[in-house]
C-alpha positions, 0 to 999 in steps of 0.5 A, a space after each residue: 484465487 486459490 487454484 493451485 498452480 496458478 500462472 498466466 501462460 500456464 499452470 504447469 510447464 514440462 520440457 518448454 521454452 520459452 522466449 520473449 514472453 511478457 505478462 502484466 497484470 494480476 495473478 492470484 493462485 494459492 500454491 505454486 503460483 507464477 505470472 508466468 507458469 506456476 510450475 516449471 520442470 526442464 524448461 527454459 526461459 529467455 528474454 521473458 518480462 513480468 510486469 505482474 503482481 503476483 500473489 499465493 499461499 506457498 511456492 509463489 514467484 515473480 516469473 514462476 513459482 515453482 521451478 526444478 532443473 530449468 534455465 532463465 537468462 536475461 528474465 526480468 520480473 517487475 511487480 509486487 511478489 507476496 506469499 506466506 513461504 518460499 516466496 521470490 521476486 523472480 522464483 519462489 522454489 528453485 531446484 537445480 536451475 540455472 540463472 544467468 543476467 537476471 533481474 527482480 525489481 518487484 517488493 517481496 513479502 512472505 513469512 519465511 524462505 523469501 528472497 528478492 530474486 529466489 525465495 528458495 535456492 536448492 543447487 544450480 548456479 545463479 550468475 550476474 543477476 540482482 535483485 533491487 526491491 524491498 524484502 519484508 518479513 511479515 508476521 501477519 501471515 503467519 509461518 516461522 518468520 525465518 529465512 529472509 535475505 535480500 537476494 535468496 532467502 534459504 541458498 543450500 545444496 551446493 547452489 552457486 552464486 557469483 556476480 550477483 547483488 541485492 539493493 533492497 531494503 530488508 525489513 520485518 513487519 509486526 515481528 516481536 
């Protein structure tokens, strides 16, 4: 706990694949925090399974936390996400990724930027994935409380986003 970059394979990931891997347990970290990697750049990831709880401050993810011009296809991530920014039940922070066939399943909770898949959407295409767990905006842990979406929570820089779905519910707690 409050390690920065925290992930249960590794802290911090460059030019890797990654292929079937699967974690279950607890994951605790402050910023960048994954059950996975907690911070990922040009890697890709594929068939991986998460059945973790993960928690952190910012940048926390299902799967990864933080993640710049990588590739998930068919990643599933089952297991309670929270975080106070930028938080996802697949990935927290997302910059030009790819996305394709993949699915969150977990509860999210954070205070701004938090999606049920992607917390933060910067670029890159998402493709046939889904998000199905709950999203809940909670004032107890400070932050702006804005940017709160069942799939994404913030999707900008030309990000692309076809073939996708959200059944959560999406609610606030102790907002006034």
């Amino acid at each position: 706990s409050g390690i920065f970059r925290m992930g249960a394979v590794a802290q911090r990931a460059k030019s890797c694949t990654f292929t079937r891997c699967q974690v279950s347990g607890i994951v605790k970290g402050a910023n960048s925090t994954g059950a996975l990697v907690g911070d990922a750049e040009d890697c890709s990831f594929t068939s991986c399974q998460v059945g973790a709880s993960v928690s952190g401050e910012g940048l926390v993810g299902g799967l990864v936390g933080w993640a710049e011009n990588c590739d998930f296809m068919n990643a599933v991530a089952d297991g309670p996400v929270s975080g106070k920014g930028q938080v996802g039940g697949l990935v927290g922070y997302s910059k030009n990724c790819n996305y394709s066939n993949c699915i969150a399943k977990g509860a999210v909770t954070g205070s701004h930027s938090v999606g049920g898949i992607i917390g933060d959407l910067r670029g890159g295409n998402v493709s046939q994935c889904s998000a199905t767990g709950a999203v809940v905006c909670d004032a107890a842990l400070g932050g702006t409380l804005d940017d709160i979406g069942g799939f994404a929570g913030q999707i900008i820089e030309n990000a692309t986003v076809e073939k996708c779905s959200a059944k959560g519910i999406v609610s606030a707690a102790g907002a006034t």
